[in-house]
HTML snippet that shows the backbone in 3Dmol.js (N, CA, C, O; Angstrom):
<script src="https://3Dmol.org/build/3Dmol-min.js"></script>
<div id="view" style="width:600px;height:400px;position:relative"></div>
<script>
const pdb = `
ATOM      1  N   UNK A   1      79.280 120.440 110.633  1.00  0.00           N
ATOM      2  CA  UNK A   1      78.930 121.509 109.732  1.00  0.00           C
ATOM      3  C   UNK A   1      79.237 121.063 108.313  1.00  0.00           C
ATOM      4  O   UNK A   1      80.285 120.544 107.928  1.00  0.00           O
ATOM      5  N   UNK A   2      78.342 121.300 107.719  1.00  0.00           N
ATOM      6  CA  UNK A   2      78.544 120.316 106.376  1.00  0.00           C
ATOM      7  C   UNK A   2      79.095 121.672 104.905  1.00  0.00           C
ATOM      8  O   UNK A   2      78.332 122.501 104.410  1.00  0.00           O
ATOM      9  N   UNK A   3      79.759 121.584 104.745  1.00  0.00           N
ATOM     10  CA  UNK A   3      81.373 122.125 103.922  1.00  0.00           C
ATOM     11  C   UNK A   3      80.964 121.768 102.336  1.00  0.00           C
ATOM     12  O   UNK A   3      81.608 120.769 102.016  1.00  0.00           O
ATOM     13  N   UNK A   4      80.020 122.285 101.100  1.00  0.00           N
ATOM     14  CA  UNK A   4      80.245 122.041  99.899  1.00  0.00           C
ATOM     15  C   UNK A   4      81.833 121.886  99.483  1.00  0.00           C
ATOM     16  O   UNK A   4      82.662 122.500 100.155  1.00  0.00           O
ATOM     17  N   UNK A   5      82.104 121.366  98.782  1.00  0.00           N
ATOM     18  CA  UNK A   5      83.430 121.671  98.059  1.00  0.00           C
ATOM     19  C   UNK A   5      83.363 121.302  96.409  1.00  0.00           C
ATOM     20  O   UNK A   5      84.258 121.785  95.715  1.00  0.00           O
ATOM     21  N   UNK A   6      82.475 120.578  95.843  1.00  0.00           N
ATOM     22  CA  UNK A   6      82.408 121.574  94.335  1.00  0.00           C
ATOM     23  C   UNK A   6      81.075 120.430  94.267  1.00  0.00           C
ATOM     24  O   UNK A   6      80.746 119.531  95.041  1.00  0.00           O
ATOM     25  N   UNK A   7      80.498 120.913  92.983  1.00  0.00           N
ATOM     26  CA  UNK A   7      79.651 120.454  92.145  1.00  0.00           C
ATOM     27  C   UNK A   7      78.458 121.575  91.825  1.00  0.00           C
ATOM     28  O   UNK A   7      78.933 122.695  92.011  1.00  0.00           O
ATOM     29  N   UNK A   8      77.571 121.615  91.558  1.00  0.00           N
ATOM     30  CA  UNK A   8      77.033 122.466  90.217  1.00  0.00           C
ATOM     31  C   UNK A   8      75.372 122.480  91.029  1.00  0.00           C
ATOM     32  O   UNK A   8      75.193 122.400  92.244  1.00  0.00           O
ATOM     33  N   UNK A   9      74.494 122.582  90.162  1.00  0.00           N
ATOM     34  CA  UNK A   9      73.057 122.944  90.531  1.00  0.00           C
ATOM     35  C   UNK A   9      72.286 121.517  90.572  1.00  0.00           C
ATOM     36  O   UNK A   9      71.165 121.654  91.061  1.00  0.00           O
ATOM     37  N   UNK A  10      72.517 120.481  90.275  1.00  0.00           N
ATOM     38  CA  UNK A  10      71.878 119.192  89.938  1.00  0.00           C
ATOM     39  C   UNK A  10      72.884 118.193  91.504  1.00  0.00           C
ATOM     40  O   UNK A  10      72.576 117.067  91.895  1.00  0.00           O
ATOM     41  N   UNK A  11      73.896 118.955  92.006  1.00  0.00           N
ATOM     42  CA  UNK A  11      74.296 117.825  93.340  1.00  0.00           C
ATOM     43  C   UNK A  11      75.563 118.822  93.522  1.00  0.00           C
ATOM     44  O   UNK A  11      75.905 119.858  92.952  1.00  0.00           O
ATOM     45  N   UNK A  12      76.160 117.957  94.685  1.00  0.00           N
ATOM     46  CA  UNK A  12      77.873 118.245  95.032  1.00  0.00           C
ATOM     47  C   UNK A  12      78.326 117.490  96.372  1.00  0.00           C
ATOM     48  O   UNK A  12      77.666 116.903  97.229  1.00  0.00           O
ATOM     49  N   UNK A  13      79.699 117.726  96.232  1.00  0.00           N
ATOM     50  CA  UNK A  13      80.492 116.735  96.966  1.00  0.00           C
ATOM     51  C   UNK A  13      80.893 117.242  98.055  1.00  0.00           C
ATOM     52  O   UNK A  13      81.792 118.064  97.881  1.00  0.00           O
ATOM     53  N   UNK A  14      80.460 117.017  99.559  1.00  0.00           N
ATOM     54  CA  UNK A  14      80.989 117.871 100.890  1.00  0.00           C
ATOM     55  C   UNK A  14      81.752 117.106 101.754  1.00  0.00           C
ATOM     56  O   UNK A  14      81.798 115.880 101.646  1.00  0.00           O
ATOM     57  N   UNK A  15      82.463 117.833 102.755  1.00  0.00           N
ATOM     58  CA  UNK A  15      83.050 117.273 104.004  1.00  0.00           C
ATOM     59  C   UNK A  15      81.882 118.004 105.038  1.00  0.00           C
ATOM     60  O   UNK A  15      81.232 119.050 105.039  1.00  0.00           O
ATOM     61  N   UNK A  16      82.035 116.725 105.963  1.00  0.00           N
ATOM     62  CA  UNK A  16      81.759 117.426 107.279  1.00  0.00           C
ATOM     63  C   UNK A  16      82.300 116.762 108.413  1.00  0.00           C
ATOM     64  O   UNK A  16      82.778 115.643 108.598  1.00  0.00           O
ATOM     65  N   UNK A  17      82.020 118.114 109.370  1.00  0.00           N
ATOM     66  CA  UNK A  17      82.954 117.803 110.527  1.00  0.00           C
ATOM     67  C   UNK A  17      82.025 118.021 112.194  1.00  0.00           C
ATOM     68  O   UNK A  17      80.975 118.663 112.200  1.00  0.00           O
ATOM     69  N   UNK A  18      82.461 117.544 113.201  1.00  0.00           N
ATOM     70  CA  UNK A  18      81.519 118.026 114.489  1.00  0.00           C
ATOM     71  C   UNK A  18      83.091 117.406 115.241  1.00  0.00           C
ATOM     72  O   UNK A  18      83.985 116.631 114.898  1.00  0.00           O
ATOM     73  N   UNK A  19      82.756 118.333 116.527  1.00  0.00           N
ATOM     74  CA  UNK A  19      83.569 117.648 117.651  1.00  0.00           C
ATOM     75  C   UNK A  19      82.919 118.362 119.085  1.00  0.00           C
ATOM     76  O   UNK A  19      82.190 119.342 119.239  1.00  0.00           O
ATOM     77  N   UNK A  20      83.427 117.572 119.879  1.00  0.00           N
ATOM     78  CA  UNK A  20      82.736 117.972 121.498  1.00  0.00           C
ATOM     79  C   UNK A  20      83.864 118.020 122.507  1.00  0.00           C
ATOM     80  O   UNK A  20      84.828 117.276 122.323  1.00  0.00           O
ATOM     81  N   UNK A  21      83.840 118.636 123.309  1.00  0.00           N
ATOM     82  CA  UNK A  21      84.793 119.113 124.058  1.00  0.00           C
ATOM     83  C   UNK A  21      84.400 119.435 125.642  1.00  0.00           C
ATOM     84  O   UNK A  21      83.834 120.525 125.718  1.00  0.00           O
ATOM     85  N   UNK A  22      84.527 118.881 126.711  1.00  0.00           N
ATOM     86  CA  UNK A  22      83.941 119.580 127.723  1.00  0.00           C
ATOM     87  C   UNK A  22      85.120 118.655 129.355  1.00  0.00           C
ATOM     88  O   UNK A  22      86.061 117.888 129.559  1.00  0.00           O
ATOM     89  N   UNK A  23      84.030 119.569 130.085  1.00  0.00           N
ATOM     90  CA  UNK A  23      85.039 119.530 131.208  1.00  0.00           C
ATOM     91  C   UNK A  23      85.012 118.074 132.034  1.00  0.00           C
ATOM     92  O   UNK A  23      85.733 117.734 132.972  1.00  0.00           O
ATOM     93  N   UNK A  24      83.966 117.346 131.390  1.00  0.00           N
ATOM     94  CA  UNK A  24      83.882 115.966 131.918  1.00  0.00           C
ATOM     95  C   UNK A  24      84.274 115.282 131.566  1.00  0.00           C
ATOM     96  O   UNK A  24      83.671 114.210 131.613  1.00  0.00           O
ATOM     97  N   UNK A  25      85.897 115.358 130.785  1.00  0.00           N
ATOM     98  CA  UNK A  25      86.908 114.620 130.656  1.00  0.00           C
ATOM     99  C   UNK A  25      87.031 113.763 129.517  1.00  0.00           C
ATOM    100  O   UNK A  25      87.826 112.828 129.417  1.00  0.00           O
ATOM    101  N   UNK A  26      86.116 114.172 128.583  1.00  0.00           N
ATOM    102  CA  UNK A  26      84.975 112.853 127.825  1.00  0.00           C
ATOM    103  C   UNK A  26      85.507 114.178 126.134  1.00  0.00           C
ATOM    104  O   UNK A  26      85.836 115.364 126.159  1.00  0.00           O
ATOM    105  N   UNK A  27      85.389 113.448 125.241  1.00  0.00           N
ATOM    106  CA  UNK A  27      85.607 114.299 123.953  1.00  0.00           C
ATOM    107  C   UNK A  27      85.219 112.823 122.840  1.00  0.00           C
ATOM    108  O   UNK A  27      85.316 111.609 123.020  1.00  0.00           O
ATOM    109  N   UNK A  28      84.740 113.704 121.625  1.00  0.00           N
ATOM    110  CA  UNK A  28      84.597 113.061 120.421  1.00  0.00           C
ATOM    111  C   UNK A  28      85.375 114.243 119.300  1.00  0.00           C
ATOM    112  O   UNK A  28      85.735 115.403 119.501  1.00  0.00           O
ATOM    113  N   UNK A  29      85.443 113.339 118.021  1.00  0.00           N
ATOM    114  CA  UNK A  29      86.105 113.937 116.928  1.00  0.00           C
ATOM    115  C   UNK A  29      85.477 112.690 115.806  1.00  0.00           C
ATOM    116  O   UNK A  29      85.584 111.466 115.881  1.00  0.00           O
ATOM    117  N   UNK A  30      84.727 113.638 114.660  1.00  0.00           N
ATOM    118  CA  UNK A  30      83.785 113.380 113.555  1.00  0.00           C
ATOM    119  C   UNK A  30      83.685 113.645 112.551  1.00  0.00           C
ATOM    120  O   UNK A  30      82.896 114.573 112.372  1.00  0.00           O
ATOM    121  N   UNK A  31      84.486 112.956 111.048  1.00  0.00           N
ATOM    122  CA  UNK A  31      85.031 113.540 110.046  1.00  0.00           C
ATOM    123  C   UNK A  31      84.130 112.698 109.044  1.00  0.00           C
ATOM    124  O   UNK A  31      83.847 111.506 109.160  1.00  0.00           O
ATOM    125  N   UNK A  32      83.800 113.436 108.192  1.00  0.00           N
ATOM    126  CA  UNK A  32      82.862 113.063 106.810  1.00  0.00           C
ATOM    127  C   UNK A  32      83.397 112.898 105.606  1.00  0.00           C
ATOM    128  O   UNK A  32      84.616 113.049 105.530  1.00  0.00           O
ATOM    129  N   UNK A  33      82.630 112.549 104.359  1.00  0.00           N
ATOM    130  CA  UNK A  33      82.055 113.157 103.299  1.00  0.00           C
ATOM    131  C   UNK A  33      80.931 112.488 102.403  1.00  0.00           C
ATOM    132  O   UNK A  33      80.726 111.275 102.450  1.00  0.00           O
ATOM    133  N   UNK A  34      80.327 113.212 101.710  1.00  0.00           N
ATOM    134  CA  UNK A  34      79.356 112.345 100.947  1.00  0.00           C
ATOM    135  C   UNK A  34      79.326 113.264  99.511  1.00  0.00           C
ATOM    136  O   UNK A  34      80.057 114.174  99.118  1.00  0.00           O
ATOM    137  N   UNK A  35      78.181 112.620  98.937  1.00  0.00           N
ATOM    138  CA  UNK A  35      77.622 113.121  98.167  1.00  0.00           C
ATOM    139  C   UNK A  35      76.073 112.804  98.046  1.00  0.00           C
ATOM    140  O   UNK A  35      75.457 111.784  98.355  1.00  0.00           O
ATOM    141  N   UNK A  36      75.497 114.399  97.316  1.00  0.00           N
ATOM    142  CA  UNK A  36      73.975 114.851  96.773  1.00  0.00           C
ATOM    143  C   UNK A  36      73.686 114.906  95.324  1.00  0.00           C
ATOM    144  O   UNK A  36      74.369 115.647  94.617  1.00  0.00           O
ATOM    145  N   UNK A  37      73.045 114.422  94.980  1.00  0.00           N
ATOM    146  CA  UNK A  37      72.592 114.496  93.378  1.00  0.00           C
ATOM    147  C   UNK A  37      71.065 114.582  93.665  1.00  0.00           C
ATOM    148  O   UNK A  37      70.396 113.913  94.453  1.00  0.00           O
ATOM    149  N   UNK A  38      70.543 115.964  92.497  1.00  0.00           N
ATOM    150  CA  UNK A  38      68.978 115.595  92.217  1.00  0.00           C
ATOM    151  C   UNK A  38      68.777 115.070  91.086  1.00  0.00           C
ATOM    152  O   UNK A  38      69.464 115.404  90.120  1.00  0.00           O
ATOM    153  N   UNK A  39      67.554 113.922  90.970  1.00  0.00           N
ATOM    154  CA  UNK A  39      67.675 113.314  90.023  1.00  0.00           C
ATOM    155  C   UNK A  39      65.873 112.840  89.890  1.00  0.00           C
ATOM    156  O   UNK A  39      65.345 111.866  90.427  1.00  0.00           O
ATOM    157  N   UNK A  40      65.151 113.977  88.919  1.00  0.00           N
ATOM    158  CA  UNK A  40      63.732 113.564  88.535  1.00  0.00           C
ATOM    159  C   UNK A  40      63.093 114.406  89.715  1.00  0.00           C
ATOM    160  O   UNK A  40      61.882 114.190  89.758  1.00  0.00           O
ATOM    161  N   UNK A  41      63.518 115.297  90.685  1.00  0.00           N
ATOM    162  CA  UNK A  41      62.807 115.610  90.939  1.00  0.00           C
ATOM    163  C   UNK A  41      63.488 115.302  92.947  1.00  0.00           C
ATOM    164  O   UNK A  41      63.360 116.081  93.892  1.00  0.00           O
ATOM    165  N   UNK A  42      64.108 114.020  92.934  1.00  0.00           N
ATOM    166  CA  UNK A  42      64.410 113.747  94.079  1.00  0.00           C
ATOM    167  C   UNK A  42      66.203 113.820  94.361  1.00  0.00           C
ATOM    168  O   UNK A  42      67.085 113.751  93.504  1.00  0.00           O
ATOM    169  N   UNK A  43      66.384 114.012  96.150  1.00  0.00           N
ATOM    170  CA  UNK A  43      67.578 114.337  96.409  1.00  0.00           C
ATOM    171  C   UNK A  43      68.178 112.876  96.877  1.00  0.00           C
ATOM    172  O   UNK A  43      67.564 112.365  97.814  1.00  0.00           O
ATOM    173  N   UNK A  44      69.247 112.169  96.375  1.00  0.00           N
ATOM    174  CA  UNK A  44      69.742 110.770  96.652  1.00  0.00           C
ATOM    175  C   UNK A  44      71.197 111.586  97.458  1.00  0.00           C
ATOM    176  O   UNK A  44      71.568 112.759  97.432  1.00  0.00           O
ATOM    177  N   UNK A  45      71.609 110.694  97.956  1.00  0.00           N
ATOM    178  CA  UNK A  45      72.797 110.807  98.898  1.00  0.00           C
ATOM    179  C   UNK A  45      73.568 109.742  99.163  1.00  0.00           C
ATOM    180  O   UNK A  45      73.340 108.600  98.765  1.00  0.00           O
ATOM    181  N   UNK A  46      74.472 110.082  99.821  1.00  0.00           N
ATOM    182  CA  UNK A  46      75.458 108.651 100.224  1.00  0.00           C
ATOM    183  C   UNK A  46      76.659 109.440 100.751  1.00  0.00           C
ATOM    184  O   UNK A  46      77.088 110.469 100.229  1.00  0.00           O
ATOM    185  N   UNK A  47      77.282 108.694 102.120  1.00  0.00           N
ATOM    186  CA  UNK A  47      77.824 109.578 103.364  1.00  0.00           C
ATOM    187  C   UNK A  47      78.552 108.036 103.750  1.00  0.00           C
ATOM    188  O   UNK A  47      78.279 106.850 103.570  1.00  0.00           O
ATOM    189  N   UNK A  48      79.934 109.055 104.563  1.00  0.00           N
ATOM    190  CA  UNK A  48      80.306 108.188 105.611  1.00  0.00           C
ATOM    191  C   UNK A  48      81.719 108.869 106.523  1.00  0.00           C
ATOM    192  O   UNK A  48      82.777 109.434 106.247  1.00  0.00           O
ATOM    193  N   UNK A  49      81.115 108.497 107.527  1.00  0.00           N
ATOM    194  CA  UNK A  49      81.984 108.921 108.629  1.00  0.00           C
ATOM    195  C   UNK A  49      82.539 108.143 109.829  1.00  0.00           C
ATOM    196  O   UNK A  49      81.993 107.220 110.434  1.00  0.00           O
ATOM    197  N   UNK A  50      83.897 108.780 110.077  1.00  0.00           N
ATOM    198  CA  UNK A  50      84.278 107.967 110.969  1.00  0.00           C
ATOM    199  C   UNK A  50      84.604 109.225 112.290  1.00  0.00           C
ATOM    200  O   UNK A  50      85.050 110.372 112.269  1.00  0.00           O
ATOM    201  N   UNK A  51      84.113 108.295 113.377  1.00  0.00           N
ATOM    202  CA  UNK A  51      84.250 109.009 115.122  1.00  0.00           C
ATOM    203  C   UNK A  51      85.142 108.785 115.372  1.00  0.00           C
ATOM    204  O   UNK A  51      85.751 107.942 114.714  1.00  0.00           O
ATOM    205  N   UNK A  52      85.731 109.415 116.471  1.00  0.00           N
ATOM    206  CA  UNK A  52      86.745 108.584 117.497  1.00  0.00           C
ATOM    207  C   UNK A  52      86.202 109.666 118.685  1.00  0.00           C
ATOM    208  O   UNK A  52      85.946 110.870 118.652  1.00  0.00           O
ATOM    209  N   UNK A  53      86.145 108.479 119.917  1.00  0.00           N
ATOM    210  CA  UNK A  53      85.397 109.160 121.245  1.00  0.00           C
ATOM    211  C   UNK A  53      85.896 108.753 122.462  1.00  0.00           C
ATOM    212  O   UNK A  53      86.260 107.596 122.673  1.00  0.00           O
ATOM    213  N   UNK A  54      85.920 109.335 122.996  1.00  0.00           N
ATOM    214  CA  UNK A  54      86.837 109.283 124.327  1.00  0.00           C
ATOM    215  C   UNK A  54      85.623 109.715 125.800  1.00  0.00           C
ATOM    216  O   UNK A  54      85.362 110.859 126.170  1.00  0.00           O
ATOM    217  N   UNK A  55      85.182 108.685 126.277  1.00  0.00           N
ATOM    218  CA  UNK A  55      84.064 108.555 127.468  1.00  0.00           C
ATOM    219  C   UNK A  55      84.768 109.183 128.566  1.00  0.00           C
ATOM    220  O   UNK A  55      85.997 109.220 128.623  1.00  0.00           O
ATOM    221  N   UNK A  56      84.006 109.669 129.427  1.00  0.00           N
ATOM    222  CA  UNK A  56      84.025 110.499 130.863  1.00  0.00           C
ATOM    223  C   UNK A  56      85.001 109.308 131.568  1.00  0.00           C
ATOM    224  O   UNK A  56      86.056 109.641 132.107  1.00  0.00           O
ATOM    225  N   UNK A  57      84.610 108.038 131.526  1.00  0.00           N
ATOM    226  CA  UNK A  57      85.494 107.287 132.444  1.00  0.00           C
ATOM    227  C   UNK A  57      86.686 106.793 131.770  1.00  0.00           C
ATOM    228  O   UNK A  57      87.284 105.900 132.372  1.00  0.00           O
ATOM    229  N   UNK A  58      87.373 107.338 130.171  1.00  0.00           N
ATOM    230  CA  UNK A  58      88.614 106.971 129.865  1.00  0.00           C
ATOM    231  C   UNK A  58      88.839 106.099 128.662  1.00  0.00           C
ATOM    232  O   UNK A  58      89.917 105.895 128.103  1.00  0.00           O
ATOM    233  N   UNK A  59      87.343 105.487 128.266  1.00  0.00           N
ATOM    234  CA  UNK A  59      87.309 104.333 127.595  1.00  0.00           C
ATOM    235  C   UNK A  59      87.537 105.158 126.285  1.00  0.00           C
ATOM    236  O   UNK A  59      87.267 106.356 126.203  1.00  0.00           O
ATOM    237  N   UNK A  60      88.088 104.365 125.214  1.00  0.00           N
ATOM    238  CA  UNK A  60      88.413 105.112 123.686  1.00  0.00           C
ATOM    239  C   UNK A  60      88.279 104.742 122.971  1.00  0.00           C
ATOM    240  O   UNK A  60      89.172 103.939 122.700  1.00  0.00           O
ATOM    241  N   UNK A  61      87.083 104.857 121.849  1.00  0.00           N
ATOM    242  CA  UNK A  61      86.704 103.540 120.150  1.00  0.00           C
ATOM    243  C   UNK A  61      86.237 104.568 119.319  1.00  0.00           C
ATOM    244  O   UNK A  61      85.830 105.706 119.550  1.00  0.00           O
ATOM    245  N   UNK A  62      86.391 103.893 118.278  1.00  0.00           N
ATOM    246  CA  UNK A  62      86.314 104.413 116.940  1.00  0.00           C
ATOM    247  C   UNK A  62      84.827 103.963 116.351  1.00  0.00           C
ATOM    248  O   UNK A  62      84.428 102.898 116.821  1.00  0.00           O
ATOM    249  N   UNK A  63      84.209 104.416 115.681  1.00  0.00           N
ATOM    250  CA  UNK A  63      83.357 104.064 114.814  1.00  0.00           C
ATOM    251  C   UNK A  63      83.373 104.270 113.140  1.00  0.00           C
ATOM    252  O   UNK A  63      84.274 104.989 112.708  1.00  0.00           O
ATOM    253  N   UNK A  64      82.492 103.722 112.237  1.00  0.00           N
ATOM    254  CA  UNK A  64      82.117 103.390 110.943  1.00  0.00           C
ATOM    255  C   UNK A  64      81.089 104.331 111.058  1.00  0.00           C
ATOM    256  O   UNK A  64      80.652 104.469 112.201  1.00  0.00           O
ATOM    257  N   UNK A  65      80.558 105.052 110.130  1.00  0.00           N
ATOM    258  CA  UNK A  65      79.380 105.426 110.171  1.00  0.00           C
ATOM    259  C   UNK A  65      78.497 105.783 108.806  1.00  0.00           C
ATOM    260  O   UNK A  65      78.069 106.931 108.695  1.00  0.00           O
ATOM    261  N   UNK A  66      78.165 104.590 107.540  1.00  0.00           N
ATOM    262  CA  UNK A  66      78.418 104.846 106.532  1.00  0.00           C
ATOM    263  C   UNK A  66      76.475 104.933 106.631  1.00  0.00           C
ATOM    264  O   UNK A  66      75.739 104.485 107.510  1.00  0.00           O
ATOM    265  N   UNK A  67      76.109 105.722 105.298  1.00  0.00           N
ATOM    266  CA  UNK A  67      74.603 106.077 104.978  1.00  0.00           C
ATOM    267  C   UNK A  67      74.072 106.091 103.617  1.00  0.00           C
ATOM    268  O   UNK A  67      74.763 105.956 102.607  1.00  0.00           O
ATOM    269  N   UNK A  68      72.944 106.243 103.640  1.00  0.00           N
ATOM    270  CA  UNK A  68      72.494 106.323 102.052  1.00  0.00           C
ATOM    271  C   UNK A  68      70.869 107.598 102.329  1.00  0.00           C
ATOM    272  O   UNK A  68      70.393 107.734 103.455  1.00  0.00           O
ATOM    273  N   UNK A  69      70.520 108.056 101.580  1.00  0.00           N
ATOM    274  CA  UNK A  69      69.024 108.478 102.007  1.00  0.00           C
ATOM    275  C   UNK A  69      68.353 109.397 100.581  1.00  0.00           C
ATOM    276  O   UNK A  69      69.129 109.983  99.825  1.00  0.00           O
ATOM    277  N   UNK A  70      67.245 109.415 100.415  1.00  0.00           N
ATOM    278  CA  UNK A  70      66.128 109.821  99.526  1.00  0.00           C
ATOM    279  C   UNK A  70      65.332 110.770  99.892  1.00  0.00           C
ATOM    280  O   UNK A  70      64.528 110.417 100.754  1.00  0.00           O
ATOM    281  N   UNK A  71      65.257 111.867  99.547  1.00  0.00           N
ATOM    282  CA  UNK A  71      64.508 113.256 100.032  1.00  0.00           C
ATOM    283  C   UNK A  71      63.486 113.862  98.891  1.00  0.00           C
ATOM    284  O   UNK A  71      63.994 114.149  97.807  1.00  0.00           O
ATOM    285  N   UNK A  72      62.075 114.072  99.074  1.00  0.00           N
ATOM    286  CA  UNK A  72      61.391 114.990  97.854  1.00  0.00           C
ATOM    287  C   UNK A  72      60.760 115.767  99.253  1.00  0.00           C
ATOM    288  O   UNK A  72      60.878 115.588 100.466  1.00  0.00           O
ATOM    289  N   UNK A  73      59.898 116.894  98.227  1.00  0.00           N
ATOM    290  CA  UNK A  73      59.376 117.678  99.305  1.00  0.00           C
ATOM    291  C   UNK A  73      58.235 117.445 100.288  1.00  0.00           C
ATOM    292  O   UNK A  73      57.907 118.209 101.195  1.00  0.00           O
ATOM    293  N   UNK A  74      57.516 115.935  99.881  1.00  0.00           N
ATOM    294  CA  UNK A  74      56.716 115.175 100.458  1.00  0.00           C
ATOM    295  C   UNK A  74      57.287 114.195 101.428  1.00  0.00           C
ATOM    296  O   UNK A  74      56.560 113.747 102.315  1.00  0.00           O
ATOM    297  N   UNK A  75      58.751 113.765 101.309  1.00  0.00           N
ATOM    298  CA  UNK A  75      59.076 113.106 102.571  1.00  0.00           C
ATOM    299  C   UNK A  75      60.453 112.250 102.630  1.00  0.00           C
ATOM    300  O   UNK A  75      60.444 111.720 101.518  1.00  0.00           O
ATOM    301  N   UNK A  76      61.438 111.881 103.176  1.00  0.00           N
ATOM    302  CA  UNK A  76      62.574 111.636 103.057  1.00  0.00           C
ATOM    303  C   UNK A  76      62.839 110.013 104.228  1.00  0.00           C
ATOM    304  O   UNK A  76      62.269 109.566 105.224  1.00  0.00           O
ATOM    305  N   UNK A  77      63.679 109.716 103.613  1.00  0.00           N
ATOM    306  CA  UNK A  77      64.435 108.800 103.912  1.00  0.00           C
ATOM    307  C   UNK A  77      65.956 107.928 103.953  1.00  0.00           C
ATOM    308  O   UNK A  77      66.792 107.920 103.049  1.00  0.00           O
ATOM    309  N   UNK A  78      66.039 107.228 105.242  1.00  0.00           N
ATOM    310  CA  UNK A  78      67.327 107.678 105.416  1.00  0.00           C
ATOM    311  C   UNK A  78      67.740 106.210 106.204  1.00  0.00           C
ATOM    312  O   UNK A  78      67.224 105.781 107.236  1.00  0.00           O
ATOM    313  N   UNK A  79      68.855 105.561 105.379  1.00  0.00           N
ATOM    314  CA  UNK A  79      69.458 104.079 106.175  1.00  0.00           C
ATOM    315  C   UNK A  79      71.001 105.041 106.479  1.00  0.00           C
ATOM    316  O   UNK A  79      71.740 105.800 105.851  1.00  0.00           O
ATOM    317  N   UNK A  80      70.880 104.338 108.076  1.00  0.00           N
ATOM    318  CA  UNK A  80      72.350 104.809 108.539  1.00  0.00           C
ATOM    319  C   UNK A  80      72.846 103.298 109.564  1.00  0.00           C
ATOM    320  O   UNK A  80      72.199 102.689 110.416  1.00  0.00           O
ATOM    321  N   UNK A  81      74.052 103.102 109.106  1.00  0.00           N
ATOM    322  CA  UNK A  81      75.181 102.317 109.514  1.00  0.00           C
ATOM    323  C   UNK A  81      75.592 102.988 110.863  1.00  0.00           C
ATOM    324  O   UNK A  81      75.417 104.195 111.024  1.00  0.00           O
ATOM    325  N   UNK A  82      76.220 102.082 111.969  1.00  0.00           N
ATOM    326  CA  UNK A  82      77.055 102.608 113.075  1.00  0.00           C
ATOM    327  C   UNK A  82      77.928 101.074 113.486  1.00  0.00           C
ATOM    328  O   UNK A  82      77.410 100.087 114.009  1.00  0.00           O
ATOM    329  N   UNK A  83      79.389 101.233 113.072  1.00  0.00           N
ATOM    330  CA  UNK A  83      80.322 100.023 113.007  1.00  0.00           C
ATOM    331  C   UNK A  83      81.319 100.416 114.199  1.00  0.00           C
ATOM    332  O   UNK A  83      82.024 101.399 113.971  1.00  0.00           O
ATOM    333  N   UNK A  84      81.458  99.845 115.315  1.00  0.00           N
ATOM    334  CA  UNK A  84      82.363 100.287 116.605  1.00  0.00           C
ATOM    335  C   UNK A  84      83.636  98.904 115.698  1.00  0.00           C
ATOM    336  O   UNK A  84      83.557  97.813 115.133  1.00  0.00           O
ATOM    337  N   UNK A  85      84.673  99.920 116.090  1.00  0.00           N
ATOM    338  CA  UNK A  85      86.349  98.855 115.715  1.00  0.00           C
ATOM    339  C   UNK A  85      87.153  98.934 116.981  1.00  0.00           C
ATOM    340  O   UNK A  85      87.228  99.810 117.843  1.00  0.00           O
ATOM    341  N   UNK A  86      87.724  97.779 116.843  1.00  0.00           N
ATOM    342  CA  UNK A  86      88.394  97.429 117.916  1.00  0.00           C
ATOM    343  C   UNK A  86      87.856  96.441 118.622  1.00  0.00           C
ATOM    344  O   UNK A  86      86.884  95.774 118.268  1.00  0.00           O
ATOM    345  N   UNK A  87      88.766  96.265 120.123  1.00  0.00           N
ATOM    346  CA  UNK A  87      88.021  95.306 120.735  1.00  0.00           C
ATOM    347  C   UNK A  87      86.927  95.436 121.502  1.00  0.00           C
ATOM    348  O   UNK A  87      86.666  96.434 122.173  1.00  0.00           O
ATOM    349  N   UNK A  88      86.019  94.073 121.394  1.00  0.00           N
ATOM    350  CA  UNK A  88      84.774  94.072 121.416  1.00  0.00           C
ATOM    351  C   UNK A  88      84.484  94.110 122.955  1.00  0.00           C
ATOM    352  O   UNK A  88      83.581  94.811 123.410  1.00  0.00           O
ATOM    353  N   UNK A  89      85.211  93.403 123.658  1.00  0.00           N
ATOM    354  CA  UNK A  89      85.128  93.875 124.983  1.00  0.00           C
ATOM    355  C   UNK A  89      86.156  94.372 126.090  1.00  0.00           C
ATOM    356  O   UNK A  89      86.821  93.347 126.234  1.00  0.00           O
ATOM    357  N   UNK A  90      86.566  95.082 126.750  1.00  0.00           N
ATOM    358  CA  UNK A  90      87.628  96.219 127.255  1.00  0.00           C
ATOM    359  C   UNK A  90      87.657  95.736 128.692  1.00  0.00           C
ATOM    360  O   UNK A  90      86.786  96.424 129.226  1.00  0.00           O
ATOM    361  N   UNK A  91      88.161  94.952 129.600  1.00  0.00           N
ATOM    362  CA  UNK A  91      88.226  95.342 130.812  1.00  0.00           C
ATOM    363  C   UNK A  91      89.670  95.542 131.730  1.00  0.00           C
ATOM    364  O   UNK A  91      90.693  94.870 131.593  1.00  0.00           O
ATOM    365  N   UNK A  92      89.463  96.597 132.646  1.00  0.00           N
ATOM    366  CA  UNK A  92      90.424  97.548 132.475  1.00  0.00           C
ATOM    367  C   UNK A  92      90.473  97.227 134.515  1.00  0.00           C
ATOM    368  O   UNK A  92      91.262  97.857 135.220  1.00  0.00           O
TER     369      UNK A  92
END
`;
const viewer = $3Dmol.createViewer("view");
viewer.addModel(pdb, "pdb");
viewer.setStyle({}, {cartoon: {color: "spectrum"}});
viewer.zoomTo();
viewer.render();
</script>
């Protein structure tokens, strides 16, 4: 859910957050922030977040999740990053 926390009519600076929860033993947790500026007409951005997720069978990693993207009312665009930390392979 994406959280303004200040800036004015031309952009502003937010947090956001998501998490999942369920009975299949499995959970994530998803913390943000970025920023929006309009500028000529178009909406520029730039974001980044980090996961931490916990799989049905136990396994537990973190991710990077940094972005950039370009929006007018004719059409938008959007580069997104996804960086897993830790070790690269787990056997258990």
């Amino acid at each position: 859910t994406m959280l303004p926390v200040m800036g004015n009519t031309e952009g502003f600076a937010f947090l956001d957050g998501t998490g999942k929860w369920g009975d299949d033993r499995g959970y994530l947790g998803a913390l943000g922030a970025g920023l929006r500026q309009i500028w000529n007409g178009t909406v520029f951005g730039g974001y980044f977040f980090t996961e931490y997720d916990r799989t049905t069978f136990g396994n537990n990693y973190w991710t990077l999740n940094p972005g950039l993207e370009a929006m007018t009312t004719h059409w938008d665009f959007h580069v997104n990053g996804y960086f897993p930390l830790g070790d690269r392979e787990n056997i258990a």
